[in-house]
N, C-alpha and C positions, 0 to 999 in steps of 0.2 A: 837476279839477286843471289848474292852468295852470303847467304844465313849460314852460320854454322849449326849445326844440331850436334845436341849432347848426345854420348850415348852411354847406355847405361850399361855393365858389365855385372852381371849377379855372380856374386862372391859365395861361392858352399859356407856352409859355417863347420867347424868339424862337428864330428856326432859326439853326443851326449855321452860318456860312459858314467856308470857306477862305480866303478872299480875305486877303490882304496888308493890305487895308488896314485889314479889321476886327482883325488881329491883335493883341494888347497884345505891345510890345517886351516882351522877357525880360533882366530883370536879371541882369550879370554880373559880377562881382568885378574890378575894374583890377588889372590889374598893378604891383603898387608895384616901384621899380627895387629892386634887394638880394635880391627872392624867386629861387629856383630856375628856371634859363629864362629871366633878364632880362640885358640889357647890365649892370645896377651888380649883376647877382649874381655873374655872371664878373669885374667888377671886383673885388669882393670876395673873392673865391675866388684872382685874381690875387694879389693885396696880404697874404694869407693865406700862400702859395706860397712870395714871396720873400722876406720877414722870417724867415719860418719856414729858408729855405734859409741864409740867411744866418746866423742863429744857431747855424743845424748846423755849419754852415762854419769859424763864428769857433772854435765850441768845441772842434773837430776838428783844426784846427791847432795848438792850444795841446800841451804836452808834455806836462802833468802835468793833465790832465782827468782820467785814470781813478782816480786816488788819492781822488777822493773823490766820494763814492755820488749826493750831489744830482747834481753835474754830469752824471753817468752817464742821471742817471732825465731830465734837461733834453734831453738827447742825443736819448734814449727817447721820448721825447715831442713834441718838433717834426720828429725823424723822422715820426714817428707824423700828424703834423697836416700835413707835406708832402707826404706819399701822399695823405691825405686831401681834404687842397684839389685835389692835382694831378686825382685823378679825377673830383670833383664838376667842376672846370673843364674838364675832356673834355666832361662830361656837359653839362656850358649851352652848349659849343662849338656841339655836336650839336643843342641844345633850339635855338639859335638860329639853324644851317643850316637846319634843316627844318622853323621860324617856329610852332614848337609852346612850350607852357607845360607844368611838368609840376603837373597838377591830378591825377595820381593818388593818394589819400588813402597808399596803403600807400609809392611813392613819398619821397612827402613824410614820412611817416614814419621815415620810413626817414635820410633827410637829415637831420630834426631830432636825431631819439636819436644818431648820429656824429657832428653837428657839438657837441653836448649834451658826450660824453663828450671829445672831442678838445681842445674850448676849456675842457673842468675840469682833463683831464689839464696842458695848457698852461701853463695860469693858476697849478696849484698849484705845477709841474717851474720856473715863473721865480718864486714866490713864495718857493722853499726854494733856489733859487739866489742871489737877489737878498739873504736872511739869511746864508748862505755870503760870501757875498763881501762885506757889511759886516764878518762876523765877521774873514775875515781883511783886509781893508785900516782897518779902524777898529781893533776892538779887540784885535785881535793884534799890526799896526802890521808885519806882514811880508809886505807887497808887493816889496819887492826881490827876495823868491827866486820869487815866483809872480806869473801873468799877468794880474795886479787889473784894468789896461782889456780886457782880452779877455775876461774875466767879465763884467763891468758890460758890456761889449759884448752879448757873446751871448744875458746875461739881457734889457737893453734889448731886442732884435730880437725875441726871445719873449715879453714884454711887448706888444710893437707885433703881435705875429700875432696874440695874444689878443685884441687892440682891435680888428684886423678880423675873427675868428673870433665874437664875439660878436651884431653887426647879424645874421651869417646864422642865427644859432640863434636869434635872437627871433623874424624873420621866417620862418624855417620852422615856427619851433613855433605864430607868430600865425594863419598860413594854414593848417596842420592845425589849429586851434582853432575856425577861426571855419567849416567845414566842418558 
């Protein structure tokens, strides 16, 4: 019988060194600005802050905000999204005194699901204000007894915290994704 037989040739592996300069760089995710811990996230998180304050503001000085429920829930809700910015923007203060990123997965988690709920809560509290306040200066036509540019103000301004509430919820949720 003519079997063939394998045979087996052992291969050295080269040695191991430490040195520096065998090392292959290790790839690292850049920092895109807008993420958690960057200069344009604290921008963001700024711009978030004061549309949002301002909305609370316009709606607040108004007389007759409470008589009707949207305006109430708009109140409820860039409240709710000025805490929210105010503290993530403590938090980048801090990430970017002491020249850290935050790559903690739970972290960023954490970031994404708040900023997730806060720019829907947002979006929807100046969506059902923005239909209020055409109902009553279009089709009602009774702006004279109530404060039609102070709605369209405050809706605007929650509109505008939404536009900047939204970059940080993609880029939190981009960078917990690609994890």
């Amino acid at each position: 019988m003519y079997v063939s037989h394998p045979s087996i040739h052992p291969i050295e592996a080269p040695p191991l060194t430490d040195t520096a300069e065998n090392a292959l760089p290790r790839g690292r995710m850049e920092d895109i600005q807008g993420m958690p811990g960057t200069l344009g996230g604290l921008a963001l998180r700024f711009v978030q802050f004061v549309f949002a304050v301002v909305s609370l503001c316009v709606m607040t000085t108004t007389s007759d905000f409470p008589s009707v429920t949207t305006f109430r829930y708009l109140v409820a809700a860039v409240s709710l999204q000025s805490l929210w910015s105010l503290s993530l923007a403590i938090a980048d203060i801090y990430a970017l005194l002491v020249k850290r990123c935050f790559r903690n997965s739970r972290v960023v988690c954490l970031f994404s699901i708040g900023d997730g709920i806060t720019s829907t809560l947002t979006f929807a509290a100046a969506c059902a204000s923005a239909g209020i306040t055409v109902l009553i200066g279009n089709d009602l036509d009774d702006c004279k007894e109530n404060h039609c540019t102070r709605f369209e103000t405050a809706t605007a301004m929650a509109f505008l915290s939404w536009f900047a509430a939204s970059p940080s919820f993609l880029l939190n949720f981009w960078t917990l994704a690609s994890r």
